[in-house]
The first five atom37 places (N, CA, C, CB, O) and aatype in JSON, in Angstrom:
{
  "aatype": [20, 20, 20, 20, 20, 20, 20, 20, 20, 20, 20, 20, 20, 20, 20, 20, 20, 20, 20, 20, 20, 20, 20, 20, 20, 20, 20, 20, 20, 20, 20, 20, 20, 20, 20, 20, 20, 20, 20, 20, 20, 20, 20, 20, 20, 20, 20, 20, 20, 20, 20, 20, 20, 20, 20, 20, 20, 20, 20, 20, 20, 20, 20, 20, 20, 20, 20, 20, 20, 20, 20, 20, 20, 20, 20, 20, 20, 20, 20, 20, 20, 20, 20, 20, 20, 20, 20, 20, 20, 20, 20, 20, 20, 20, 20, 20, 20, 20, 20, 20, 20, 20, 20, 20],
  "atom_mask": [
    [1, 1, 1, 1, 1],
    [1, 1, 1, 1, 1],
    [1, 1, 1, 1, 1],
    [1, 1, 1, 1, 1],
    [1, 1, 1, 1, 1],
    [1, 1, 1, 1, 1],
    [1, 1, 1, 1, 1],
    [1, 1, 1, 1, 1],
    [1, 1, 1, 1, 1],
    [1, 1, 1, 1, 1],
    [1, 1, 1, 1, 1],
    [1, 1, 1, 1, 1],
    [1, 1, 1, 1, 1],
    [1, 1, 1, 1, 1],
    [1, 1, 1, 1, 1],
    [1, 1, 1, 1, 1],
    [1, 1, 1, 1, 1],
    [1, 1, 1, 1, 1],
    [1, 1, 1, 1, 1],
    [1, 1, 1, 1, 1],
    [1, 1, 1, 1, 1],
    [1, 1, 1, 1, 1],
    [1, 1, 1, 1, 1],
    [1, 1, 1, 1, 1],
    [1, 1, 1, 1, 1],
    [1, 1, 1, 1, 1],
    [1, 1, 1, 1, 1],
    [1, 1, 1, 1, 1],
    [1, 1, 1, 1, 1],
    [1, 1, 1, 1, 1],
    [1, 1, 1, 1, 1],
    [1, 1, 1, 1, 1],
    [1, 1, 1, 1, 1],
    [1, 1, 1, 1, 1],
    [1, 1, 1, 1, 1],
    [1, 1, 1, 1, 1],
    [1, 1, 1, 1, 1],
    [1, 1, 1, 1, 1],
    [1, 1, 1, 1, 1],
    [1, 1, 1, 1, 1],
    [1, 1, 1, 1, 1],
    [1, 1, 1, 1, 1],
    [1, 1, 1, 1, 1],
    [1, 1, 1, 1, 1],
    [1, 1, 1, 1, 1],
    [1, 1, 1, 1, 1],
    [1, 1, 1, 1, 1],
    [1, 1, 1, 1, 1],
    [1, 1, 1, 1, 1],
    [1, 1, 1, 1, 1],
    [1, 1, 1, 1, 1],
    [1, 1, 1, 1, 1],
    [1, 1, 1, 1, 1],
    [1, 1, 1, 1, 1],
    [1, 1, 1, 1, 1],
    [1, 1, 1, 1, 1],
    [1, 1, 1, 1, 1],
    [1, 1, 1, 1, 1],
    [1, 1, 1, 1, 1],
    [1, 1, 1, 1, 1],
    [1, 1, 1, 1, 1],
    [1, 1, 1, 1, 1],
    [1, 1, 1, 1, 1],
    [1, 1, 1, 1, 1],
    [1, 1, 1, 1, 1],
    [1, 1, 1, 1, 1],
    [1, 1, 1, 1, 1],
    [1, 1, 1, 1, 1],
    [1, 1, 1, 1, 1],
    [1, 1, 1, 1, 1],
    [1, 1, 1, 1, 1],
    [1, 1, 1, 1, 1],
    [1, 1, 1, 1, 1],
    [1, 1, 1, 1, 1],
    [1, 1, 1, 1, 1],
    [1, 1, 1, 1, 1],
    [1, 1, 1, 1, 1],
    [1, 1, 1, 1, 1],
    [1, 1, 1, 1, 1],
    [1, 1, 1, 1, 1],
    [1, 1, 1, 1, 1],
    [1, 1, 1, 1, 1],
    [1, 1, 1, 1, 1],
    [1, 1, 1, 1, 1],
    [1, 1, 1, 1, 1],
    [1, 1, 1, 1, 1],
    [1, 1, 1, 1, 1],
    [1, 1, 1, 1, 1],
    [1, 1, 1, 1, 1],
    [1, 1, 1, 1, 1],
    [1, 1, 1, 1, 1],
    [1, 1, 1, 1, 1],
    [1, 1, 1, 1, 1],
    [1, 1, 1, 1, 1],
    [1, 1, 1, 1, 1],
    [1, 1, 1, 1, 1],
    [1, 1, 1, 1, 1],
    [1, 1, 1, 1, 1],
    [1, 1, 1, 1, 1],
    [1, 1, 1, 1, 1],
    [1, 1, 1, 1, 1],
    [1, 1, 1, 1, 1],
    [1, 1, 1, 1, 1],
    [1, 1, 1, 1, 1]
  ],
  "atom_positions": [
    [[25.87, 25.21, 12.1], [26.04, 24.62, 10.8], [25.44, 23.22, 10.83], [27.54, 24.59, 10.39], [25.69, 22.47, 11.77]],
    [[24.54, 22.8, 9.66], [24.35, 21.43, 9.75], [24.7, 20.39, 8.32], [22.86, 21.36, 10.18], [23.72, 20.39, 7.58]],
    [[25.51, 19.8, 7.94], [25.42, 19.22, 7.03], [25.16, 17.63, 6.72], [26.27, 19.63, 6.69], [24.96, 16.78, 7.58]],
    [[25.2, 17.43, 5.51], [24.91, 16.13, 5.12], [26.0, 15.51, 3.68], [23.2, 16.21, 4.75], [26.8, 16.0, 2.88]],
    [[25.55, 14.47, 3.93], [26.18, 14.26, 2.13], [25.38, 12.99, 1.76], [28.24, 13.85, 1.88], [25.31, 11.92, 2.37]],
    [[24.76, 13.42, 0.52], [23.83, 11.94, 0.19], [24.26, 11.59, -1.29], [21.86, 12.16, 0.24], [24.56, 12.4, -2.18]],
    [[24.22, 9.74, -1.39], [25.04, 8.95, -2.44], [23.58, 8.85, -3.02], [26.1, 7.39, -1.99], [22.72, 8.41, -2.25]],
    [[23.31, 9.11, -3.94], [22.47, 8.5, -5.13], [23.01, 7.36, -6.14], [22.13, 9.65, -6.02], [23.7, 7.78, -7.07]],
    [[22.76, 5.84, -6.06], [23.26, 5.14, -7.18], [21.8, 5.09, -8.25], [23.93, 3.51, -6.62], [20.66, 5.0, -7.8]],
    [[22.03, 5.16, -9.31], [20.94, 5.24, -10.23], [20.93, 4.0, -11.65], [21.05, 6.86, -10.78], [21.86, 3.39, -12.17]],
    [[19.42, 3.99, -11.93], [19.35, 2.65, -12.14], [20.25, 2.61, -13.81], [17.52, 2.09, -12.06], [21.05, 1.68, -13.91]],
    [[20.19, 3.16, -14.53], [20.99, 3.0, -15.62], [21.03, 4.41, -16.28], [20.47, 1.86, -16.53], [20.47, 5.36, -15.74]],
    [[21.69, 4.54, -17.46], [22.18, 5.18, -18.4], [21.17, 6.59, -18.55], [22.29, 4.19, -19.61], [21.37, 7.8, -18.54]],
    [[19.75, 5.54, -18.74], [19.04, 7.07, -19.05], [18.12, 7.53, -17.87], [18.0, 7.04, -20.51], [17.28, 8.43, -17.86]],
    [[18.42, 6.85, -17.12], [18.14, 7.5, -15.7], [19.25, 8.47, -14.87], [17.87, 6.28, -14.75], [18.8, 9.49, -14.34]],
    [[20.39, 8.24, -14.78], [21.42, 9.01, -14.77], [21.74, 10.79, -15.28], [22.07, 8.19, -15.42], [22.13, 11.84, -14.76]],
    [[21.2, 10.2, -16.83], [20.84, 11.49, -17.92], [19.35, 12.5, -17.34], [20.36, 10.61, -19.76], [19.25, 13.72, -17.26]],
    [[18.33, 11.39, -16.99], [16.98, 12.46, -16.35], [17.48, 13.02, -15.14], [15.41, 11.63, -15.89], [16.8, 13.97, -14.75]],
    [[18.7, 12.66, -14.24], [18.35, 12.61, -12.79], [19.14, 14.49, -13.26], [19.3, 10.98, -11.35], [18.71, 15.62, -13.03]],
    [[20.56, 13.96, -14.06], [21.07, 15.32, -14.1], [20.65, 16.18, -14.91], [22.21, 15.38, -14.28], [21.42, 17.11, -15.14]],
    [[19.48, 16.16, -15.53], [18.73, 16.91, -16.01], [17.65, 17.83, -14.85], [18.12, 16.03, -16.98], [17.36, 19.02, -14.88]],
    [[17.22, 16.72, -13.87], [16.56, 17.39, -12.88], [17.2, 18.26, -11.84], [15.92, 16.53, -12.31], [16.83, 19.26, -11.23]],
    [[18.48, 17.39, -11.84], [19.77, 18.56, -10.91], [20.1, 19.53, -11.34], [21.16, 18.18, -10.65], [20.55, 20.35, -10.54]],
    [[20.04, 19.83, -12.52], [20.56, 20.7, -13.48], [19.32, 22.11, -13.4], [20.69, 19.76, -15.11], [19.64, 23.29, -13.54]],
    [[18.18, 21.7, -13.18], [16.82, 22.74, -13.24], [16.73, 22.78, -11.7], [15.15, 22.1, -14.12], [16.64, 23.99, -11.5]],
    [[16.71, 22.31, -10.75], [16.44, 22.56, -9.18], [17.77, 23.19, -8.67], [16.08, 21.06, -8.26], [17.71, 23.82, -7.61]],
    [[18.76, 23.12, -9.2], [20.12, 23.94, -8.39], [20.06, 25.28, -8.44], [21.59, 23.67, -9.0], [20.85, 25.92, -7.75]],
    [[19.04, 26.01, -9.34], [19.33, 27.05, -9.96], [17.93, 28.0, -9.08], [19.37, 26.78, -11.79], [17.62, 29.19, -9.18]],
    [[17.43, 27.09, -8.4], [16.34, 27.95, -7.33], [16.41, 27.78, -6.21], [15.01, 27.76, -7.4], [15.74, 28.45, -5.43]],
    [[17.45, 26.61, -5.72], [18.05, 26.53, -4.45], [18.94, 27.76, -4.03], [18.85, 25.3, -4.44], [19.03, 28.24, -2.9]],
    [[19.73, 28.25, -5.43], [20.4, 29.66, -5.33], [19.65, 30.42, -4.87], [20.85, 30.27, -6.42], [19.72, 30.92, -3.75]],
    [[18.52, 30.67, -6.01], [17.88, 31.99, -5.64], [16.68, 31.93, -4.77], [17.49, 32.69, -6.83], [16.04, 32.97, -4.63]],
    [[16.29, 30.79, -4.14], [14.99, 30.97, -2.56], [15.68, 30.13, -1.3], [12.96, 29.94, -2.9], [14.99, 29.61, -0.43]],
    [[16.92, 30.07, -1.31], [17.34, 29.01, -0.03], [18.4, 30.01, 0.6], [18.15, 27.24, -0.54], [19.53, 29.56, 0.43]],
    [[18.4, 31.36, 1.35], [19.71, 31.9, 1.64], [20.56, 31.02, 2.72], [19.52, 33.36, 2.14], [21.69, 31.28, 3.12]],
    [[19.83, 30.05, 3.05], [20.05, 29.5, 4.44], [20.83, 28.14, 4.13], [18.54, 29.25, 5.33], [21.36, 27.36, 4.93]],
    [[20.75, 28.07, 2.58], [21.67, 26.86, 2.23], [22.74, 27.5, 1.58], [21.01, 25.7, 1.27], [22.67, 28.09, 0.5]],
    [[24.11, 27.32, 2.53], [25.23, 27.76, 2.36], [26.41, 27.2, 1.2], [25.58, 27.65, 3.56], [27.39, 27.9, 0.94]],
    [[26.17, 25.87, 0.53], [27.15, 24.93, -0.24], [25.46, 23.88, -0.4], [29.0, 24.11, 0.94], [24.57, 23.54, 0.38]],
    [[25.79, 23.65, -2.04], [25.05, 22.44, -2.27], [25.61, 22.44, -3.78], [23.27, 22.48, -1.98], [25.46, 23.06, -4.83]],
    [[26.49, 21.17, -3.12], [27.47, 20.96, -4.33], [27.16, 19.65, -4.92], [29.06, 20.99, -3.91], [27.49, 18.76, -4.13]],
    [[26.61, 19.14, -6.08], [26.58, 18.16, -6.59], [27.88, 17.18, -7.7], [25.52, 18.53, -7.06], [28.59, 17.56, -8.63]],
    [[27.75, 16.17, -7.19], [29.39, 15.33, -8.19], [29.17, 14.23, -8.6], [30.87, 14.93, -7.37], [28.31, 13.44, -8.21]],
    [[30.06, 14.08, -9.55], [29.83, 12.63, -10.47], [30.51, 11.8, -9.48], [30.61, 12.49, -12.23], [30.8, 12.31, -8.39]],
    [[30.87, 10.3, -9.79], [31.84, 9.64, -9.15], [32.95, 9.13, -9.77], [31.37, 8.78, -8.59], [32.87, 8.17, -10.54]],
    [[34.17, 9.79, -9.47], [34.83, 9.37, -11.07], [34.85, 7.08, -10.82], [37.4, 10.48, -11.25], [34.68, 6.5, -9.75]],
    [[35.02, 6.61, -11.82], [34.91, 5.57, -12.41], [33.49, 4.91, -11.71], [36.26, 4.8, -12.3], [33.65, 3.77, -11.29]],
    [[32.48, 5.33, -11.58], [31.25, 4.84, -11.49], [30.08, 5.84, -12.05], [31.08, 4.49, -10.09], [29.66, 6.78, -11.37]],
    [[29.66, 5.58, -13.17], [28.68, 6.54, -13.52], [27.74, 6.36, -13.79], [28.82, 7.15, -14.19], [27.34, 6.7, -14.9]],
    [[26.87, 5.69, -12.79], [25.84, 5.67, -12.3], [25.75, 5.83, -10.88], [25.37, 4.75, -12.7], [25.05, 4.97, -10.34]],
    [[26.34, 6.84, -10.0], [26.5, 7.53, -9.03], [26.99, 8.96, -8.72], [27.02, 6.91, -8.59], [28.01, 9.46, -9.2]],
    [[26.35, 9.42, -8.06], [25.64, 10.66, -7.8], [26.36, 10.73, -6.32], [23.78, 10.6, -7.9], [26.46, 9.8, -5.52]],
    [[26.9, 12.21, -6.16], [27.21, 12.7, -4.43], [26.57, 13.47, -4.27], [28.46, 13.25, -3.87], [26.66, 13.98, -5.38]],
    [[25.8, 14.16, -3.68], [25.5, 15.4, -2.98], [26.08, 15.91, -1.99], [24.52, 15.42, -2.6], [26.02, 15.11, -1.07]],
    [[26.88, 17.31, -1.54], [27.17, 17.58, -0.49], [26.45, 19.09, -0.03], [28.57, 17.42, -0.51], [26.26, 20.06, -0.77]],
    [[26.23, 19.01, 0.99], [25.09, 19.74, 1.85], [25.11, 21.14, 3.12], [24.58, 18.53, 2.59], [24.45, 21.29, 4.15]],
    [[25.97, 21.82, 2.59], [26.07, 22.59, 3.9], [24.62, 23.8, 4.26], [27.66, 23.49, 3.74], [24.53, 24.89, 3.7]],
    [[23.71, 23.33, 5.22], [23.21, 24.63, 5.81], [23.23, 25.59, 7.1], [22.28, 24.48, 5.74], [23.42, 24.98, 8.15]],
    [[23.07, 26.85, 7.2], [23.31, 27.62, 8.21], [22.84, 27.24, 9.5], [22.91, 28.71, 7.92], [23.21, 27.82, 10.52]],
    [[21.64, 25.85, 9.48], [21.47, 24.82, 10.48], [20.18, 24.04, 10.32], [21.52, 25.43, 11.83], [19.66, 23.81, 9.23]],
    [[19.81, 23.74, 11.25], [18.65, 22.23, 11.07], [17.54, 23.06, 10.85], [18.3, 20.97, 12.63], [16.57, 22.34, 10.61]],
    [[17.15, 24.58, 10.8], [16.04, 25.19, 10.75], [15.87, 25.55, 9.11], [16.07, 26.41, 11.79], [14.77, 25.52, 8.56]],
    [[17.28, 25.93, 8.33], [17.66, 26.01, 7.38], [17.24, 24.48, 6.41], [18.98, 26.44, 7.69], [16.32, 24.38, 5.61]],
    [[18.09, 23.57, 6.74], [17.7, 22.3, 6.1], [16.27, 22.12, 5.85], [18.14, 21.18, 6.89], [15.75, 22.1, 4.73]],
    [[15.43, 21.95, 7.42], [13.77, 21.47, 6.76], [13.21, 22.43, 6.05], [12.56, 21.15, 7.85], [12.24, 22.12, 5.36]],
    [[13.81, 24.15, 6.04], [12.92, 24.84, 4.82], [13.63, 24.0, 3.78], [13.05, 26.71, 4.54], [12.8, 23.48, 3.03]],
    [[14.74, 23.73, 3.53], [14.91, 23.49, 2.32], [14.35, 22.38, 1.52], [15.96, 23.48, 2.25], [14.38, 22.27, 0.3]],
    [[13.7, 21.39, 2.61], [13.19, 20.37, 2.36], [12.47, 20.35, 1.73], [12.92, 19.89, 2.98], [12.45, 19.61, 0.74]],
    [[10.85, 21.83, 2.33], [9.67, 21.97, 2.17], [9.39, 23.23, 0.79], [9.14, 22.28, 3.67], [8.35, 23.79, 0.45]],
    [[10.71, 23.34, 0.27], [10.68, 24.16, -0.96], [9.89, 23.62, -2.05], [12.0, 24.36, -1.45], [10.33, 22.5, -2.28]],
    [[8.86, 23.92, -2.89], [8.49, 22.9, -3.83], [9.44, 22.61, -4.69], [7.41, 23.18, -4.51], [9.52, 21.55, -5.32]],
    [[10.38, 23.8, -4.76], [11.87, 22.93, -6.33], [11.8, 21.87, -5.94], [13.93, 23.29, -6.47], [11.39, 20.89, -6.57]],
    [[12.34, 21.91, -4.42], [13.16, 20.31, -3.67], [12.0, 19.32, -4.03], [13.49, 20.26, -1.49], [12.29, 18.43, -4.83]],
    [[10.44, 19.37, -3.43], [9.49, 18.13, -2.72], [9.65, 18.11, -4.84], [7.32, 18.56, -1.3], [10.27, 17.1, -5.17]],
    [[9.32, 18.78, -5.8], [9.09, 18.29, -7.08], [10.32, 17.35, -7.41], [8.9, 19.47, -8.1], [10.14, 16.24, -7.91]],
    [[12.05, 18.0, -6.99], [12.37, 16.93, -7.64], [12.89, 15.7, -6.74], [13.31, 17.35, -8.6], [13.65, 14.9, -7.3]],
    [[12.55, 15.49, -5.4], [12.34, 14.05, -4.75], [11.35, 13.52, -5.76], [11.7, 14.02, -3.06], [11.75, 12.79, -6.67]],
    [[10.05, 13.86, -5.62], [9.42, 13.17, -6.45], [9.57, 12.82, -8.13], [8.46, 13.65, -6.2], [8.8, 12.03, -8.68]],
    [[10.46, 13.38, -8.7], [10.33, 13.29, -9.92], [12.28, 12.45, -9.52], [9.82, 15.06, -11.0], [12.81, 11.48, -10.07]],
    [[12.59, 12.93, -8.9], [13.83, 11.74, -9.2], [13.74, 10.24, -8.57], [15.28, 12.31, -8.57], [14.66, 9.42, -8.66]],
    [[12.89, 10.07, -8.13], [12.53, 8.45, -7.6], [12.66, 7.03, -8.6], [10.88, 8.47, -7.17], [12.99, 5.88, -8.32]],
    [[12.14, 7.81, -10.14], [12.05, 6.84, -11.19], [13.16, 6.4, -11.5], [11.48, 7.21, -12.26], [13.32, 5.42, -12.23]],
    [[14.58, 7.47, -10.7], [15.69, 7.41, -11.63], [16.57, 6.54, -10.76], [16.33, 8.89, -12.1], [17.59, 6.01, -11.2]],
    [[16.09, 6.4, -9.32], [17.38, 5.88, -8.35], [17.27, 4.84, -7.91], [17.71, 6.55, -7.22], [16.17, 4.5, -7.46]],
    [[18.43, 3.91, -7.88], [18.23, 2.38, -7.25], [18.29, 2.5, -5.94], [19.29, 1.27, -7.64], [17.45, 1.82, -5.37]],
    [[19.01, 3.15, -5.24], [19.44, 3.4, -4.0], [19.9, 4.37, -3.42], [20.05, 2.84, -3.78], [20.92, 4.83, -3.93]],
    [[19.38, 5.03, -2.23], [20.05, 6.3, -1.78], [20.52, 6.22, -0.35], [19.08, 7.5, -1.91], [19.89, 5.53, 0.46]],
    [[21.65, 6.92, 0.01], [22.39, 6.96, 1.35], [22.58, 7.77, 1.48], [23.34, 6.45, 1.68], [23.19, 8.47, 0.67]],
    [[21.94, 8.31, 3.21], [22.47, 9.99, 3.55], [23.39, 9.54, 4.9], [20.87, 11.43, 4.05], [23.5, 8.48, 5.52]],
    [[23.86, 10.61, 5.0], [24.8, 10.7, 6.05], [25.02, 12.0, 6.68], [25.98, 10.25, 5.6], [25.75, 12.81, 6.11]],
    [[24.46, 12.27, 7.81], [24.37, 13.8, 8.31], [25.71, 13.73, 9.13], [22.86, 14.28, 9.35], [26.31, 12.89, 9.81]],
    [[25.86, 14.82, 8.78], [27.76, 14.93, 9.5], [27.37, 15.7, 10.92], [29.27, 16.3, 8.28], [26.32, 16.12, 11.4]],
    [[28.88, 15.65, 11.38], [28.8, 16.73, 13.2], [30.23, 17.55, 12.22], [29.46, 15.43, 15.69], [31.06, 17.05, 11.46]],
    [[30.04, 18.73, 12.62], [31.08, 19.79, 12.65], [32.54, 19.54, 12.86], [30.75, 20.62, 13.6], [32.62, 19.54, 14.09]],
    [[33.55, 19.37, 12.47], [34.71, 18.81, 13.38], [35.78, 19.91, 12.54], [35.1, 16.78, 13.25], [35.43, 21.03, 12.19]],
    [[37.04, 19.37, 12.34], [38.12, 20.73, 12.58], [37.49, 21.05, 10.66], [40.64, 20.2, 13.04], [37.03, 20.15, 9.96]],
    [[37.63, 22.49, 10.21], [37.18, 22.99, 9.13], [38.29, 23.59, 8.73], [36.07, 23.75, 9.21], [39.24, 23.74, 9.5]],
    [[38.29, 24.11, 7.18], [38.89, 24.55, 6.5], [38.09, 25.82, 5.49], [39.42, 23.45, 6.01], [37.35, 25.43, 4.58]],
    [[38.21, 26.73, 5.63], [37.24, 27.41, 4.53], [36.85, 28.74, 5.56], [35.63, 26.25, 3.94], [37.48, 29.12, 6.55]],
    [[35.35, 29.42, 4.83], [34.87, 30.57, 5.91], [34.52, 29.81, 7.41], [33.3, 31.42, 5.25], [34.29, 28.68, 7.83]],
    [[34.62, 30.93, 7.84], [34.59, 30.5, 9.3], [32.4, 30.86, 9.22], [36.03, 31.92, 10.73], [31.75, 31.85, 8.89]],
    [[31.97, 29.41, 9.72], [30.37, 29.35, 10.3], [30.15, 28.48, 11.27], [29.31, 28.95, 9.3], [30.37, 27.29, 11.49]],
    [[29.54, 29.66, 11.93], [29.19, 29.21, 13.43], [28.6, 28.43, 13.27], [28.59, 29.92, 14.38], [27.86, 28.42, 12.28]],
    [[28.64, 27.41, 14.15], [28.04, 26.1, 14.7], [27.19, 25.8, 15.37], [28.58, 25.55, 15.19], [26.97, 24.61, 15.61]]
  ]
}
């Protein structure tokens, strides 16, 4: 299993509105060409809204860089750049779980 979780803060109001517009059209082919991405859950932040969570589970690090090299994904890195002030990832290690059981 490899995951991540990345903070998007975004620069205002109608950047916020494009970014989840672009989340909104790329989630929906991560379903259907990524079997190897297990959870890709996107969230608001409650009382900050101009922030963005991503959370990231894939079946492992071989899984992740396809998902990288998907064009949905490389189109909307590039097309969400206009929208973000700042981004923070954070790749996690495995530790005690709750949920289906995936090997590690």
């Amino acid at each position: 299993m490899f995951a991540l979780v990345v903070r998007f803060d975004l620069r205002d109001d109608a950047a916020a509105t494009e970014f989840d517009r672009l989340t909104s059209e790329t989630l929906p082919l991560i379903e259907t060409h990524e079997p190897g991405t297990l959870v890709y859950a996107t969230h608001r932040v409650e009382n900050e809204p101009l922030a963005r969570v991503f959370y990231e589970v894939y079946r492992d690090r071989e899984a992740f860089e396809s998902h990288e090299h998907q064009p949905h994904v490389v189109r909307f890195h590039a097309d969400k750049e206009q929208c973000v002030a700042s981004v923070r990832v954070e790749f996690l290690e495995p530790s005690a779980t709750k949920g289906p059981h995936i090997s590690r």
